[in-house]
C-alpha positions as CSV (number, residue, x, y, z in Angstrom):
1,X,0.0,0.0,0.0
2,X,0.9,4.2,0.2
3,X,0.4,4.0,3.5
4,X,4.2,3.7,4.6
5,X,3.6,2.7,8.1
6,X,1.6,-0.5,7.2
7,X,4.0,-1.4,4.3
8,X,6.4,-0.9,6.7
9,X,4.5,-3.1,9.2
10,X,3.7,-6.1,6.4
11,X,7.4,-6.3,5.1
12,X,8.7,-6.7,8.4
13,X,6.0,-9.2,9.2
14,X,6.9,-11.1,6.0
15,X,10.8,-11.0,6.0
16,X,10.5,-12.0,9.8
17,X,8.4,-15.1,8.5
18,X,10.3,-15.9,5.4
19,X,13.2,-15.5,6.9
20,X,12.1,-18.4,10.0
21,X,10.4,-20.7,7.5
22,X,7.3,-20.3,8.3
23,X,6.3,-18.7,5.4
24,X,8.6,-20.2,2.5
25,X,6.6,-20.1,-0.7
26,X,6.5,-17.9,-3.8
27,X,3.8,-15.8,-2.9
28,X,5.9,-14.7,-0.2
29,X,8.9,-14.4,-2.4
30,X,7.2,-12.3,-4.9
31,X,5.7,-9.8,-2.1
32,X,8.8,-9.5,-1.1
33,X,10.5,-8.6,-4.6
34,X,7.8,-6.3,-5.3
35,X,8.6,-4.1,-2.1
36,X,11.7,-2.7,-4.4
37,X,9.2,-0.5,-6.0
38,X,7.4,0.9,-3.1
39,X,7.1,5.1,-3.5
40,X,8.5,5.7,0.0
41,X,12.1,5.2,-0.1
42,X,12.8,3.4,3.3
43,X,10.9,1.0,2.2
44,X,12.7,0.1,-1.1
45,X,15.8,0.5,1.0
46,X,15.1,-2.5,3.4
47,X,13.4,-4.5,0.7
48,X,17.1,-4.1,-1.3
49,X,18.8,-5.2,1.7
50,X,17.1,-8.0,2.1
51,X,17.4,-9.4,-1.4
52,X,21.2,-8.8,-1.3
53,X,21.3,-10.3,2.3
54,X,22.8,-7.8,3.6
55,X,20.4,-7.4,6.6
56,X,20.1,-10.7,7.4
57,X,24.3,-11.4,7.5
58,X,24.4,-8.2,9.6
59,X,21.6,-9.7,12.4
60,X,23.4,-13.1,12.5
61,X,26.6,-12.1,13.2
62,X,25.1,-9.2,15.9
63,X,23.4,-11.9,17.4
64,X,25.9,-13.8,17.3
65,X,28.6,-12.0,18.5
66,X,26.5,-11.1,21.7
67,X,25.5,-14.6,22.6
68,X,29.2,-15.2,22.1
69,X,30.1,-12.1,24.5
70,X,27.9,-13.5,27.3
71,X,29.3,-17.0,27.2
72,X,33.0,-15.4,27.4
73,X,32.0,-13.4,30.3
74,X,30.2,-16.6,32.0
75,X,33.1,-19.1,30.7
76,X,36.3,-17.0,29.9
77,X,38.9,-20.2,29.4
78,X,36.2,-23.2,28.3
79,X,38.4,-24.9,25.3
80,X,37.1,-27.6,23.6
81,X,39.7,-30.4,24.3
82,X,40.0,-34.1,25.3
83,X,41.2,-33.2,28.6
84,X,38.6,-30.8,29.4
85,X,35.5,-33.6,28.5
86,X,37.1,-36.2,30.1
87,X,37.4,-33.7,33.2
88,X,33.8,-33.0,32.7
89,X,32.7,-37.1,33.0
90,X,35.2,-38.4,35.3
91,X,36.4,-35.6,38.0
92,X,35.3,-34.0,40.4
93,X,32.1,-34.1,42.2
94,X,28.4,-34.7,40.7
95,X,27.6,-30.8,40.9
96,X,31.0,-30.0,39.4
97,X,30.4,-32.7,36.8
98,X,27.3,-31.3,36.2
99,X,28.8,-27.4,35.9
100,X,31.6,-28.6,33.2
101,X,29.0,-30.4,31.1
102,X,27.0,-27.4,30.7
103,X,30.0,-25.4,29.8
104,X,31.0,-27.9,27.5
105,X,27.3,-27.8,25.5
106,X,27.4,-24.1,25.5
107,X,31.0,-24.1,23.8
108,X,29.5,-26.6,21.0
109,X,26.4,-24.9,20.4
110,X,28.9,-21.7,19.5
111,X,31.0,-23.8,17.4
112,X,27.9,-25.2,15.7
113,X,26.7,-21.6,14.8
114,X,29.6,-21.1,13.7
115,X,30.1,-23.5,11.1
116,X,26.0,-23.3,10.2
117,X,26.4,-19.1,9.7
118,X,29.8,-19.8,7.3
119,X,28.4,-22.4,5.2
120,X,25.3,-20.7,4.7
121,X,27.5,-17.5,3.7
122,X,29.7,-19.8,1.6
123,X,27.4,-21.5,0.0
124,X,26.5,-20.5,-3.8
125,X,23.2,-22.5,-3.9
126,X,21.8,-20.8,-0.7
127,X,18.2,-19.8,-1.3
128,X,16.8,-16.3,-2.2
129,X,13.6,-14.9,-3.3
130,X,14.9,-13.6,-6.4
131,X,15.2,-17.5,-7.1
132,X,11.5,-17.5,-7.3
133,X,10.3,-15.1,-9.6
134,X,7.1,-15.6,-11.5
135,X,8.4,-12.5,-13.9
136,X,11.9,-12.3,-13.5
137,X,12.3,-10.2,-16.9
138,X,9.6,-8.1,-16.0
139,X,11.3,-7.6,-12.4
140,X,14.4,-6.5,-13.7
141,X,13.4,-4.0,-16.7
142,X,11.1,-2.2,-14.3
143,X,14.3,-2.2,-11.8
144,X,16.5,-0.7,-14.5
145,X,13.9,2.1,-15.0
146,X,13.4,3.1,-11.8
147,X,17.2,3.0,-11.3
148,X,17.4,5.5,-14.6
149,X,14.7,8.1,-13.3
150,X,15.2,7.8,-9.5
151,X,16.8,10.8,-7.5
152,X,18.5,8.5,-4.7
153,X,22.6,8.9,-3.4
154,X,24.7,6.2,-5.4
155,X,25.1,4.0,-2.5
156,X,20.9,3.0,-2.9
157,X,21.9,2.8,-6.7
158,X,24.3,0.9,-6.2
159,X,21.9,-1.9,-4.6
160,X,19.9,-1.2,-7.2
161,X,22.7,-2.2,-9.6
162,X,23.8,-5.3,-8.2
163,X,19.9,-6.1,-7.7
164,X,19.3,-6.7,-11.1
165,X,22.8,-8.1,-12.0
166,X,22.2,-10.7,-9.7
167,X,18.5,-11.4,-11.1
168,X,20.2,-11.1,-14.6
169,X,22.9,-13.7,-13.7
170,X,20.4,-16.4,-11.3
171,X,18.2,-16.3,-14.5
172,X,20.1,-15.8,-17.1
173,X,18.3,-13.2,-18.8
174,X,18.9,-11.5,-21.5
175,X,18.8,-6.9,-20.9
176,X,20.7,-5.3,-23.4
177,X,20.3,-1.6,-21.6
178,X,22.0,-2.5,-19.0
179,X,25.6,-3.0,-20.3
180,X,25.5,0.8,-21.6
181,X,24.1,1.9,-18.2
182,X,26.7,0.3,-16.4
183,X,29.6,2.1,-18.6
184,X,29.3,6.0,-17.4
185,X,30.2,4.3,-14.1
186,X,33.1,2.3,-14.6
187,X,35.8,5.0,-14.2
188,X,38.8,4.6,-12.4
189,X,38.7,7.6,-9.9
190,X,35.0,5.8,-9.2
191,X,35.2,4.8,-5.2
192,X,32.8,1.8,-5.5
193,X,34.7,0.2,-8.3
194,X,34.8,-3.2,-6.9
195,X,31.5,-3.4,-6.2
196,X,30.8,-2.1,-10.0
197,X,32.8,-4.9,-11.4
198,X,31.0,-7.8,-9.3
199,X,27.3,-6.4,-11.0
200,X,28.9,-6.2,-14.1
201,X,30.4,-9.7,-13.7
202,X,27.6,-10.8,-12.2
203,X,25.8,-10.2,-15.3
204,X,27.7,-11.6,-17.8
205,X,27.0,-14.9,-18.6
206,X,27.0,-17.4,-21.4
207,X,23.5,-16.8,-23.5
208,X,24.2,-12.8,-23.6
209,X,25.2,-11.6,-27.4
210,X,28.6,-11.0,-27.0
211,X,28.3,-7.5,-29.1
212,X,26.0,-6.2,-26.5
213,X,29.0,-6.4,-23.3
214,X,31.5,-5.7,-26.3
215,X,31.6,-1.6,-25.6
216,X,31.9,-2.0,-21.6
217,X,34.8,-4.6,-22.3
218,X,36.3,-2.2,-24.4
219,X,36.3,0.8,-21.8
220,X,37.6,-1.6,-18.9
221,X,40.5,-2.3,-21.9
222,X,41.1,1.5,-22.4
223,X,40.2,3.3,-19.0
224,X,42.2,0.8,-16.4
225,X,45.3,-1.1,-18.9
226,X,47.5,1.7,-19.9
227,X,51.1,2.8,-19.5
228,X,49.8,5.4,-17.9
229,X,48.0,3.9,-15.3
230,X,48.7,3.0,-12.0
231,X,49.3,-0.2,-10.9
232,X,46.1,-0.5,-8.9
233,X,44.0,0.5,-11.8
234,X,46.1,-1.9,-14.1
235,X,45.7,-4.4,-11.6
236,X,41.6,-3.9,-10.9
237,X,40.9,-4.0,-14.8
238,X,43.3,-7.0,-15.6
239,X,41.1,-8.6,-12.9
240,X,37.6,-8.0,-14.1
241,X,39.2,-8.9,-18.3
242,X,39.8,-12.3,-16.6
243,X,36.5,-12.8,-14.6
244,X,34.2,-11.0,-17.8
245,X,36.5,-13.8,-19.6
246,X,35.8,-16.7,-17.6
247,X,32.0,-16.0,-18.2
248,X,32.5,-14.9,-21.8
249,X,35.6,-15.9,-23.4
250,X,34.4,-14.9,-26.9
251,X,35.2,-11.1,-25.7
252,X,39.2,-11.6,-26.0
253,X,41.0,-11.6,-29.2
254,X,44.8,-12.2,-30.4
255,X,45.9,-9.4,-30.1
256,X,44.5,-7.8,-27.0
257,X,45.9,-10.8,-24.8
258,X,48.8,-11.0,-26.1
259,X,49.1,-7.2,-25.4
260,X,48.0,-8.1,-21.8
261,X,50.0,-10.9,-21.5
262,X,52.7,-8.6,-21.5
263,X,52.3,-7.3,-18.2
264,X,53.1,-10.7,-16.3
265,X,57.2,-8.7,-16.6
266,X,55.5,-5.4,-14.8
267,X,57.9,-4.6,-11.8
268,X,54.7,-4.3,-9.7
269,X,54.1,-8.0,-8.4
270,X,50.1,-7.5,-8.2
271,X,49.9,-6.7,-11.6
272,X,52.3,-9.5,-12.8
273,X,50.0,-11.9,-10.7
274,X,46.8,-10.6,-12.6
275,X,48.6,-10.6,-15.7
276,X,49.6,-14.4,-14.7
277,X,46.2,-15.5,-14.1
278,X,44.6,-14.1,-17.2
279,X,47.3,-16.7,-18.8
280,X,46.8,-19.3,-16.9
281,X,42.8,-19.3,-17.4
282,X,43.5,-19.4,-21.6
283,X,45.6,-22.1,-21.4
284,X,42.4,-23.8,-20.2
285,X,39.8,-21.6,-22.5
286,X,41.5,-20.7,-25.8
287,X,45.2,-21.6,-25.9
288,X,46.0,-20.5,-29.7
289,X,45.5,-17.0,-28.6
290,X,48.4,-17.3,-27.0
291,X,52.2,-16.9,-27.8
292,X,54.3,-20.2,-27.8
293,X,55.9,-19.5,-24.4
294,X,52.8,-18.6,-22.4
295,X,50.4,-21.9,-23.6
296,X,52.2,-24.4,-21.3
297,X,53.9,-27.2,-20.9
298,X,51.2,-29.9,-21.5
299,X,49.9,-28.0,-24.4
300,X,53.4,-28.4,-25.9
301,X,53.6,-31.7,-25.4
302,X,50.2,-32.5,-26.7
303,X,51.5,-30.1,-30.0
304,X,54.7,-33.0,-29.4
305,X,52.5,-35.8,-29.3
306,X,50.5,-35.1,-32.4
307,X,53.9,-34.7,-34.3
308,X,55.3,-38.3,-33.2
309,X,51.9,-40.0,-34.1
310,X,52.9,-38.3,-37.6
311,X,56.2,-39.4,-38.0
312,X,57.0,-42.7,-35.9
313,X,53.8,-43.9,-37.5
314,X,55.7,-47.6,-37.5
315,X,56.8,-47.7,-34.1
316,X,53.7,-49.1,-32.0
317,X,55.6,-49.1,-28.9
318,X,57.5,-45.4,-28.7
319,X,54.1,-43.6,-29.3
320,X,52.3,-46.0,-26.3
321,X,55.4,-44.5,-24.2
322,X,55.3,-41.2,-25.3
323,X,51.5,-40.9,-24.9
324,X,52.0,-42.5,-21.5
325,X,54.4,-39.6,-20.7
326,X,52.4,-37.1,-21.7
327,X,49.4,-38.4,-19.6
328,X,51.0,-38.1,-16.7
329,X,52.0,-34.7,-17.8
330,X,48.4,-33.3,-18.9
331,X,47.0,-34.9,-15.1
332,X,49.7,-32.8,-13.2
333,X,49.1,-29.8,-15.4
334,X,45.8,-29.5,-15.0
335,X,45.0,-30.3,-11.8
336,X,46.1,-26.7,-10.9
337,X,43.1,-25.3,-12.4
338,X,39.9,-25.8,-12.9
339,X,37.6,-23.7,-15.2
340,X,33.6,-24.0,-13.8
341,X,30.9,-24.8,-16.1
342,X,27.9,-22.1,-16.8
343,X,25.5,-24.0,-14.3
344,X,27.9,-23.3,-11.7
345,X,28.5,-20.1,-12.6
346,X,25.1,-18.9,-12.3
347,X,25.2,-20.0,-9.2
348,X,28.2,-18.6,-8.1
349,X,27.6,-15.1,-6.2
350,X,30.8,-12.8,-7.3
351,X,32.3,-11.1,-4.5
352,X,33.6,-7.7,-4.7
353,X,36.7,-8.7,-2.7
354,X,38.2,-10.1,-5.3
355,X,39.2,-7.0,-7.2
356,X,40.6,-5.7,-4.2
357,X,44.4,-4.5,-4.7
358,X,46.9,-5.2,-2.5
359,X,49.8,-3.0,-3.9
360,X,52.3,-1.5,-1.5
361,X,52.0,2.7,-1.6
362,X,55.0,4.5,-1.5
363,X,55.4,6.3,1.6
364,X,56.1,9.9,2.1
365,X,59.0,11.8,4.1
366,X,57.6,12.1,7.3
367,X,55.9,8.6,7.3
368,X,59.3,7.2,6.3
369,X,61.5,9.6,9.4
370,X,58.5,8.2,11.9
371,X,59.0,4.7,10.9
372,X,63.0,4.9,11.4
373,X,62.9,6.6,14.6
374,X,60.0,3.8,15.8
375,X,62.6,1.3,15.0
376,X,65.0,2.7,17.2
377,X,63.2,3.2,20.4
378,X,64.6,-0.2,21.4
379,X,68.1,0.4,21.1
380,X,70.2,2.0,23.3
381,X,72.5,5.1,23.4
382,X,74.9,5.5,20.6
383,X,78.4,5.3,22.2
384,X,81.6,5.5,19.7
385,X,83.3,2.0,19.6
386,X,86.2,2.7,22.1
387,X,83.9,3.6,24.5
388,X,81.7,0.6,23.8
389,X,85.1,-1.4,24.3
390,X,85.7,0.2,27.8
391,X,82.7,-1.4,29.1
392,X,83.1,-5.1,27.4
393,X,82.5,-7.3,30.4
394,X,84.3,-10.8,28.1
395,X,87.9,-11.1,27.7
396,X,90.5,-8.8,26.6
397,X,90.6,-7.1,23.3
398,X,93.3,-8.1,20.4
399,X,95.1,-4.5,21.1
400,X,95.1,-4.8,24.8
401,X,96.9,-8.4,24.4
402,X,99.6,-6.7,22.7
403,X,100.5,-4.5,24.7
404,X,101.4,-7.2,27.1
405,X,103.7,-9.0,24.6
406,X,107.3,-8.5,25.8
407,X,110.4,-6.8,23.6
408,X,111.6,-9.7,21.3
409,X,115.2,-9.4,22.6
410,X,113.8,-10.2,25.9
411,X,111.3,-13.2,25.4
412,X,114.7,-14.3,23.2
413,X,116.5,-14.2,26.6
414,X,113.8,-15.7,28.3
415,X,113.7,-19.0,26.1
416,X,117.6,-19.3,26.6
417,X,117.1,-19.5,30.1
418,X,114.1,-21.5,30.0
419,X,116.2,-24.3,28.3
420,X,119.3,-24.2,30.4
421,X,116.6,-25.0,33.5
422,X,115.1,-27.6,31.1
423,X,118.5,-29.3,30.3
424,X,119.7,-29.4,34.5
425,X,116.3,-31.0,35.2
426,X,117.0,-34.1,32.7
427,X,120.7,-34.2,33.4
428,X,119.2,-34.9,37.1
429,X,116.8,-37.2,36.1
430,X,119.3,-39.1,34.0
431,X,122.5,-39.6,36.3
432,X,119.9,-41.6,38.8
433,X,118.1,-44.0,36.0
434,X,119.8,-47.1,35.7
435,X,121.3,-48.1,32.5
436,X,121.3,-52.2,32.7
437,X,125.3,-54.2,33.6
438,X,128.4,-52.7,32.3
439,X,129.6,-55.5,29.7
């Protein structure tokens, strides 16, 4: 209805049923959808929120994170280990017992939650009400026009944007306007670029005409992939080429990857790790669009294998070796990576961290002074080295030993003498030994 307060009221009332399972069906799920295009703009707000479940990740983990609180504060150093159940069932007394067991429970139920909250958050098949859409063409034209003529700050049209990417890419439809809509926002000063990139990968997949995404994948090309660029732009767009590509590898030609391939030697390593990827998902794809170098190693030895079949035509056993080899080859080779069909890929929800850069800024002059003198708040004083010496608390220093050596004519008189003392001491010894009968 107009009324905002009882539209209010009923969306609450059904997201609160739908999202307990009590009311689970498509006439629910429709109700829902159709909120997006309520007058009042809170309304369309929450309804967007709770079709890019948003609102519902954001009461889970509050939830969560408050149960969790409590339980600390009740149970501070509860860990799950052998010793601690086998404490719990076999010492102590029966009220102890009974104390440790409930600790025990509470610490599984959290760990349950845990793992139920990150599959359900992990999982690509997880159920939505965009999923059951009597009219989900319908749904996302109207979207797109509301999205054109609407007044709202970017951050609603940006929901509204990865609304109907979403409903684009679950149901593979087919909305030509959208591609050109998308392109006066894909700039590289834009803030919310990653975002941008997972609608626009999001709606890409395999049954769009190839010269409708054509322009956009051009201006990702042009905009991001220059000389000019930085490397987080370079970076971002080499990204979003290789997931448009994995959805829609007739985009790429010769030419343009081997211009990208290019940038796998760029002194910045995330860009030489974008650059890497893109390779490494055409050796899979479309290897003849590559140079020689960058196909592989197994697609070389296939190349190999066809030209021994050709000229050892006579020799049974050499080609059952060689194709053996090879075999063994292909199965390490591609067990690295695995390209995912267009079922799963409709399924797959794109998230916007990965176009996120990690590339190391250069630091200014005072950033660079605070971090040197941060590193040398542990050390102590400076003290020149003879100083340093002075208060050595080990042996004596090389210099101080020689100045305790004695004058060579000295140490030369010394050694005489010690001899001569040396030589009385066996005469001594030697007139008292007895030497056996005279003959």
């Amino acid at each position: 209805e107009e009324d905002e307060v009882r539209a209010k009221t009923a969306l609450v009332t059904l997201c609160e049923l739908h999202r307990k399972k009590y009311w689970f069906d498509e006439r629910t799920a429709n109700a829902i959808c159709t909120a997006c295009f309520h007058p009042a703009s809170r309304i369309m707000r929450a309804a967007l929120l709770l079709l890019l479940d948003y609102e519902k990740i954001e009461n889970d983990s509050d939830s969560d994170e408050s149960d969790i609180e409590d339980e600390t504060k009740e149970s501070p150093q509860v860990i799950l280990s052998k010793e601690t159940i086998y404490k719990a069932h076999h010492q102590g007394t029966a009220a102890s017992k009974k104390k440790k067991k409930a600790k025990l429970e509470r610490v599984m139920r959290r760990m349950k939650r845990k793992q139920r909250l990150s599959t359900e958050r992990n999982n690509n098949s997880y159920y939505s009400p965009l999923n059951h859409l009597n009219d989900a063409q319908g749904f996302a034209e109207k979207l797109l026009s509301r999205c054109r003529k609407c007044n709202e700050i970017f951050k609603v049209k940006m929901m509204m944007l990865k609304l109907i990417a979403r409903t684009v890419g679950v149901h593979r439809l087919i909305l030509s306007d959208f591609y050109p809509f998308l392109q006066k926002y894909i700039q590289p000063r834009q803030l919310d670029i990653t975002n941008l990139f997972a609608a626009v990968v999001q709606a890409c997949h395999d049954k769009v005409p190839p010269n409708d995404v054509q322009p956009l994948f051009k201006q990702i090309v042009t905009e991001f992939i220059h000389g000019r660029a930085r490397p987080e732009a370079i970076t971002v767009g080499l990204t979003a080429v290789r997931e448009i590509c994995m959805w829609m590898p007739l985009l790429m030609n010769e030419d343009l990857l081997r211009d990208l391939a290019l940038y796998k030697k760029y002194p910045e390593k995330a860009v030489s790790v974008a650059a890497r990827s893109l390779i490494g998902l055409f050796r899979e794809l479309n290897p003849s669009l590559l140079v020689k170098k960058d196909r592989g190693w197994h697609i070389e030895v296939s190349e190999q294998e066809d030209d021994d079949d050709v000229h050892t035509s006579g020799d049974d056993e050499s080609v059952g070796t060689n194709r053996r080899k090879n075999d063994s080859a292909k199965k390490r080779k591609f067990a690295d990576f695995q390209v995912p069909n267009s079922d799963q890929l409709s399924l797959k929800r794109v998230d916007s961290a990965v176009f996120e850069v990690h590339v190391k800024r250069r630091r200014s002059k005072e950033e660079r002074s605070a971090l040197a003198k941060a590193g040398r708040e542990d050390r102590g004083k400076y003290l020149p080295r003879k100083a340093a010496n002075q208060k050595k608390t080990g042996g004596l220093s090389n210099r101080q030993k020689e100045r305790k050596k004695k004058m060579p004519v000295v140490a030369k008189k010394e050694k005489i003498a010690k001899s001569h003392l040396e030589k009385k001491k066996k005469n001594r010894r030697a007139g008292k030994q007895f030497r056996g009968r005279k003959a």
